[in-house]
C-alpha positions as CSV (number, residue, x, y, z in Angstrom):
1,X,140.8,-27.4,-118.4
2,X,142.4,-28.7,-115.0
3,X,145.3,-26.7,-115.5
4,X,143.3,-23.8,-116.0
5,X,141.3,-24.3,-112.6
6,X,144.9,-24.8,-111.0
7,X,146.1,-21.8,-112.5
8,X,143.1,-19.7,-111.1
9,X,143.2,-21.4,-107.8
10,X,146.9,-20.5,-107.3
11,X,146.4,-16.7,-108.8
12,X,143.7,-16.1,-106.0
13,X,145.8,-17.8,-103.2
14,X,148.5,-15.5,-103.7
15,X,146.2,-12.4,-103.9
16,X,144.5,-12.9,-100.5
17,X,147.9,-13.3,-99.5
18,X,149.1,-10.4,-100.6
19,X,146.0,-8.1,-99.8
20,X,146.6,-9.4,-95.9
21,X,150.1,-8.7,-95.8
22,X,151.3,-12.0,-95.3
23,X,153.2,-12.1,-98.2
24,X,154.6,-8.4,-98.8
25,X,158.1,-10.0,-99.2
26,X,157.5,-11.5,-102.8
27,X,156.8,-7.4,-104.2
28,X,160.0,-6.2,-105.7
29,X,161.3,-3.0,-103.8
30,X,159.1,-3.8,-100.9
31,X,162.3,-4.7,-98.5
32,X,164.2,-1.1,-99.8
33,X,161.3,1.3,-98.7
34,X,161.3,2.6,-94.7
35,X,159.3,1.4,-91.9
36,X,157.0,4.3,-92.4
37,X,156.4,3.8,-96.1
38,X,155.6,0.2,-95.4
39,X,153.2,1.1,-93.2
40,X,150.8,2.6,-95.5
């Protein structure tokens, strides 16, 4: 059950984190596309 809630905690964490842009690096191809692609 603790695991679980760890789990879920972690899993939410990381998908603020990617919905503000903070952590865009962990996305596989991010880094190849151009600055104007990114910006989308």
């Amino acid at each position: 059950m603790a695991s679980g809630i760890i789990v879920i905690i972690l899993l939410i964490t990381i998908g603020v984190l990617l919905l503000k842009g903070k952590a865009t690096f962990l996305i596989a191809g991010y880094n190849t596309l151009s600055e104007t692609e990114r910006e989308k």
